[in-house]
C-alpha positions as CSV (number, residue, x, y, z in Angstrom):
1,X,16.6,92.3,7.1
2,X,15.8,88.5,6.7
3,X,12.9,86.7,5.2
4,X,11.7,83.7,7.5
5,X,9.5,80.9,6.0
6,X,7.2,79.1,8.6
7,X,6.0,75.8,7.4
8,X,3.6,72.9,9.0
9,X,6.1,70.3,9.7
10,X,3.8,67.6,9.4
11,X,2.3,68.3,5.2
12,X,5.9,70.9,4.6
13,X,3.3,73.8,3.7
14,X,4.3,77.1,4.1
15,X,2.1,79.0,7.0
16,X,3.6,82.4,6.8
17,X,6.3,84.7,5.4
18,X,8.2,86.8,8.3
19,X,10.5,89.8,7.9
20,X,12.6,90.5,10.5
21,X,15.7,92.5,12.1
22,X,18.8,90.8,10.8
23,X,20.5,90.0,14.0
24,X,17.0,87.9,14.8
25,X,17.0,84.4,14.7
26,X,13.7,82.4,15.8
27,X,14.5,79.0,18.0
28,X,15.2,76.3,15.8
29,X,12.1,74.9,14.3
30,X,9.9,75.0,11.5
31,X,11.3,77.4,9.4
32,X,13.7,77.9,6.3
33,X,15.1,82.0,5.4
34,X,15.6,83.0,2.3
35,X,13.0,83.9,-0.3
36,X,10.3,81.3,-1.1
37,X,7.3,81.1,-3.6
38,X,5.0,79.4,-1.3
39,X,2.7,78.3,-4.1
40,X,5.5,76.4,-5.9
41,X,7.6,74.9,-3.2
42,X,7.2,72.8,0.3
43,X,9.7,71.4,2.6
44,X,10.2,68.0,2.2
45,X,13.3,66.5,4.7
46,X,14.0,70.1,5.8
47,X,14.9,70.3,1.7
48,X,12.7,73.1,-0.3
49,X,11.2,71.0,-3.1
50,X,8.8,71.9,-6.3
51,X,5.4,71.1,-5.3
52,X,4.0,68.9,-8.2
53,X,-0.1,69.7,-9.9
54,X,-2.1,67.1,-7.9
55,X,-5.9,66.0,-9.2
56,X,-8.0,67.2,-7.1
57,X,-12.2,67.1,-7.9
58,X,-15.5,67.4,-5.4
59,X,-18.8,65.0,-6.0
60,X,-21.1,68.6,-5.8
61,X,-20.3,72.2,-5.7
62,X,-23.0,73.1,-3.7
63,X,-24.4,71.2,-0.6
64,X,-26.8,71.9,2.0
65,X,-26.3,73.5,5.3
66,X,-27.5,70.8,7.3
67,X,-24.5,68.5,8.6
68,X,-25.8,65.9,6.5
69,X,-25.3,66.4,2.8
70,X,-21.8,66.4,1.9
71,X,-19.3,66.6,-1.0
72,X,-16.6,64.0,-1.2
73,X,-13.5,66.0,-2.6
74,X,-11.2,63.3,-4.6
75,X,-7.7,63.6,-4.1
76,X,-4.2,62.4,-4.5
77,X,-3.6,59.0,-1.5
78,X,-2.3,59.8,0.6
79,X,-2.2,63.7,0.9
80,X,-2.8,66.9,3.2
81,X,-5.2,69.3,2.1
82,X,-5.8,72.4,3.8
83,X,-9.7,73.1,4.4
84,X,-10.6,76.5,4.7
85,X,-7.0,77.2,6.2
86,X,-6.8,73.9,8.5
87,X,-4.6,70.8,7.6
88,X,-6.1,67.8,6.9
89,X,-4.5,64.5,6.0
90,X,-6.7,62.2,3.4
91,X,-6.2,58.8,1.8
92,X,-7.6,59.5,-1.2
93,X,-11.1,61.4,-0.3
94,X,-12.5,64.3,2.1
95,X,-16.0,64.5,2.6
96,X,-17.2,68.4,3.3
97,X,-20.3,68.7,5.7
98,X,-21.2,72.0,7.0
99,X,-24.0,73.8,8.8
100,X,-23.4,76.9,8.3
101,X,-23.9,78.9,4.4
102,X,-21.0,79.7,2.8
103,X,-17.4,78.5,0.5
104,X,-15.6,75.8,1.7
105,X,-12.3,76.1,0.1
106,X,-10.3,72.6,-0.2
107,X,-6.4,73.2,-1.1
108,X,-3.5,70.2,-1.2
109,X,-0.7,70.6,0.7
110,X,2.8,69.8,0.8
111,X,3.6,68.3,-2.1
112,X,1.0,68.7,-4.4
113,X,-0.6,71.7,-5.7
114,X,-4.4,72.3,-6.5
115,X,-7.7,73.0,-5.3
116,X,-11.4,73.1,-5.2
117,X,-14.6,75.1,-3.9
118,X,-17.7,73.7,-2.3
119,X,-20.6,76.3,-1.6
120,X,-22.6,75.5,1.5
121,X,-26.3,76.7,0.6
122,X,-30.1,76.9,2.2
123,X,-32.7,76.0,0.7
124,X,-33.2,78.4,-1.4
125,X,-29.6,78.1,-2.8
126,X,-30.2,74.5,-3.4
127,X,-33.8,74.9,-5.2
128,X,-32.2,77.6,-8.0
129,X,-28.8,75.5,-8.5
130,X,-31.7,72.1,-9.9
131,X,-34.5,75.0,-11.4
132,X,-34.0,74.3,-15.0
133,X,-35.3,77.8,-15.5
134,X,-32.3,79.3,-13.8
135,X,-30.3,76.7,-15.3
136,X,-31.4,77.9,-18.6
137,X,-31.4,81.6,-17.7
138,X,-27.4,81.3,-16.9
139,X,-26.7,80.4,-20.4
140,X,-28.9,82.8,-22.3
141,X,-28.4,85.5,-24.2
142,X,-30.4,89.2,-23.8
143,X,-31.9,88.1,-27.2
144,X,-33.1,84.8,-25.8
145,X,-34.4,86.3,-23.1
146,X,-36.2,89.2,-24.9
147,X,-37.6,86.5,-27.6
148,X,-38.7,84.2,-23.9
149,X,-40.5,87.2,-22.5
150,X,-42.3,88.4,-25.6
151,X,-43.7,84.3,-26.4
152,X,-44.4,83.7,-23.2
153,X,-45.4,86.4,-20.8
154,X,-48.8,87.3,-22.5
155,X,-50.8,87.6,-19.5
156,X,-51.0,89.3,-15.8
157,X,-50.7,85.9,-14.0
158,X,-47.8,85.0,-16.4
159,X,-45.9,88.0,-15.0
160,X,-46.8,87.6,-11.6
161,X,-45.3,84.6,-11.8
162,X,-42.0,85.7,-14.0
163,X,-42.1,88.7,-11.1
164,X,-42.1,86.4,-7.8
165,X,-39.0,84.6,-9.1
166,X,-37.7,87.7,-9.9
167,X,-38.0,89.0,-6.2
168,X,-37.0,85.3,-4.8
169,X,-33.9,86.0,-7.2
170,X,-33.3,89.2,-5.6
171,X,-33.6,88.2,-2.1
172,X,-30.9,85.5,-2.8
173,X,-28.2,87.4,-4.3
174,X,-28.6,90.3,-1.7
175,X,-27.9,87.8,1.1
């Protein structure tokens, strides 16, 4: 058996990992056998080389779903990231977009190593992530929260209120 490496010939990033019969040999291409960490290497020249930690940083974390807000991811210039499993080459910045809810994971590629998430959210993703209440509520303790409900809960339209963002709450992490 032999081990075939596939890269992207354009960034040197591994693709995939191939074990095969060992009187196969693939046309000659885009590929290097022998065993490979593809997190630590890329080929550079046809030459395996030790990918190096690359700064990599986005403006937001979350963004709407509407094609309009964005994220600008800052990277190394120039570079090739891979976004959500696509190369891309940047000169310094990417700016994620999306219309549809969900992670937008932004890797680099080739020769530098690193990488950073951007959730894509609604509406109601967007007004919890700037609620200071939910802000607050991430960082609390059971205590805090006890001592919060007992000082200020002290009447039926108090917890009416406490129980719609309760249920709002609900509804968003059952998506």
């Amino acid at each position: 058996m032999k081990i075939l490496n596939f890269y992207d010939a354009a960034s040197g990033s591994f693709i995939k990992r191939s074990i095969v019969a060992d009187d196969y040999t693939p046309p000659a291409g885009d590929w290097i056998e022998g065993l490979v960490d593809h997190d630590a290497n890329y080929v550079a020249g046809g030459v395996i080389t030790a990918r190096a930690a690359g700064a990599i940083s986005a403006s937001k974390s979350l963004i709407q779903n509407n094609g309009i807000d964005s994220s600008v991811v800052t990277c190394p210039n120039p570079c090739w990231l891979r976004v959500n499993g696509a190369f891309v080459q940047a000169n310094g910045t990417y700016a994620v977009t999306a219309t549809v809810t969900g992670s937008v994971l932004v890797r680099l590629a080739g020769q530098y190593r690193g990488e950073v998430s951007v959730v894509v959210g609604d509406d109601l993703d967007l007004a919890f992530e700037a609620d200071p209440r939910w802000i607050a509520l991430k960082n609390a303790t059971s205590a805090q929260i006890d001592t919060w409900l007992t000082s200020n809960v002290t009447n039926i339209a108090q917890a009416r209120t406490v129980l719609k963002v309760l249920l709002l709450a609900i509804r968003r992490v059952n998506r």
